[in-house]
N, C-alpha and C positions, 0 to 999 in steps of 0.2 A: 378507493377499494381498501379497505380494510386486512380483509383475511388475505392470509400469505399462500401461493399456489403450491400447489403437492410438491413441486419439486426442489422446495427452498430448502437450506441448510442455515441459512443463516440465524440469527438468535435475534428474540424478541429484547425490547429495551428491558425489562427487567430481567432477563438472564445476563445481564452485561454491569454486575455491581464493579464499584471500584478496587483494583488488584487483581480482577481475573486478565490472569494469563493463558495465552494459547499459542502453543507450538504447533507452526500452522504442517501438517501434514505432506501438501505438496512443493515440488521445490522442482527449479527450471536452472535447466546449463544453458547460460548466453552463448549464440553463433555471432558469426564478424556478419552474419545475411540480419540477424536482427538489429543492429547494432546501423547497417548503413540503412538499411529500410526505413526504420526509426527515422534515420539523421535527414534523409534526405525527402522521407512524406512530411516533416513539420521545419524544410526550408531550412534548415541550419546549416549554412556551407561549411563550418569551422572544420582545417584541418586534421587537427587533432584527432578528430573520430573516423574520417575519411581517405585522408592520405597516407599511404604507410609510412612513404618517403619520409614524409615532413613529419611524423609522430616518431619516428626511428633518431631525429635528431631534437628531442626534448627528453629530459629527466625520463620518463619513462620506458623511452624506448620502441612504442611500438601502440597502434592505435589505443585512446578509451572510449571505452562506451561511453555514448552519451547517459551523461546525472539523468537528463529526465526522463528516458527509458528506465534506469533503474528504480527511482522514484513511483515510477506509474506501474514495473514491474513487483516491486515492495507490496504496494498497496494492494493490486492486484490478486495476488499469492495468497491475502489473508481474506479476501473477500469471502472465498464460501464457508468459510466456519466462521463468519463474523457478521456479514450485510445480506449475503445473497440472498434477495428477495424483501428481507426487511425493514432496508434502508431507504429515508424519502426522498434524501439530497446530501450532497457531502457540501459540508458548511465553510469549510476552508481550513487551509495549513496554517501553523506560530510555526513551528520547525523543522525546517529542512536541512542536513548535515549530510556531506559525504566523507568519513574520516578517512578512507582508505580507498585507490583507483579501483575502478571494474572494468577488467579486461575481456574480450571474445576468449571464451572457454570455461569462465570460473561458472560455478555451480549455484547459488542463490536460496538459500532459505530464510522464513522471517517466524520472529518471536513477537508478539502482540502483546501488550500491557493496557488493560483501563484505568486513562489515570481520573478522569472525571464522568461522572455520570448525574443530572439531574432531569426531572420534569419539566417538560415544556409550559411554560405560562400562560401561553395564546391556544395551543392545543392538546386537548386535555388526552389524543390518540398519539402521541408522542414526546420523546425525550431525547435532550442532545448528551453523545457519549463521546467524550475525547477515547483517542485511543494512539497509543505509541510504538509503534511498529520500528523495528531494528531490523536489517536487512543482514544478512550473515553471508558471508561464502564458505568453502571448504577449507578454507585453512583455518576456521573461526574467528575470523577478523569483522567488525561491524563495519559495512559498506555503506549505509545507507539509516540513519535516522528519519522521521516523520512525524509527526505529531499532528492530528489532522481531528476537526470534532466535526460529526456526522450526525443527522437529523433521524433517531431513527424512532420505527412502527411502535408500540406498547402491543403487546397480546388482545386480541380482540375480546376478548372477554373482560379484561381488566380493565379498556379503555370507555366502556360501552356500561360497566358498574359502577367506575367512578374510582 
């Protein structure tokens, strides 16, 4: 299926040239309910995100969120100004960084860069777009790098002229 449904926001591969940035509008405060939900629907017993006790006596003091809540939070965040609806498949991650903890309460917003964008070879109705997503909290500290290239739709008209 081609055409994108009424309710997409996301952007066609050619509104995705290289250097567009987008600061993505919505932004989400982590609870300690997300955070063990997370830990504990994908099996990670690691203390650290679960036990207070035992996170109270590490460097930090006190549980982290689980990276890969934040990570799938990140990516998340930028979906409806960026895929929603007219992404095929996400192709995979080169980088993932956490430079600074994410703790139950901080606040979460992300900034998106395209750093690469070409035509697909095999299909002439899509193009893969890296794109680099910086996860921020409220004190403007970067939580959470990504760097992920995604398969996405070309504009039905463009793909269907050539």
């Amino acid at each position: 299926m081609s055409a994108r449904p009424d309710r997409s926001m996301g952007r066609w591969f050619e509104e995705l040239p290289v250097g567009t940035v987008v600061e993505h509008a919505i932004t989400r405060t982590i609870t300690e309910t997300d955070n063990v939900l997370f830990t504990t629907m994908t099996m990670n017993p690691q203390p650290l995100h679960l036990d207070a006790e035992f996170a109270a006596g590490t460097e930090f003091g006190r549980p982290l969120v689980n990276s890969m809540f934040t990570v799938a939070l990140v990516v998340g965040l930028a979906v409806p100004e960026l895929t929603l609806g007219t992404t095929i498949a996400n192709l995979g991650f080169s980088e993932i960084a956490f430079p600074k903890p994410v703790f139950a309460g901080d606040t979460i917003h992300v900034v998106t860069e395209v750093t690469d964008a070409r035509r697909s070879s095999s299909r002439p109705d899509a193009g893969v777009v890296t794109f680099r997503h910086e996860g921020i909290n409220q004190r403007g500290e970067v939580v959470c790098r990504a760097t992920r290239a995604a398969f996405m739709r070309c504009r039905p008209e463009e793909s269907a002229g050539g």
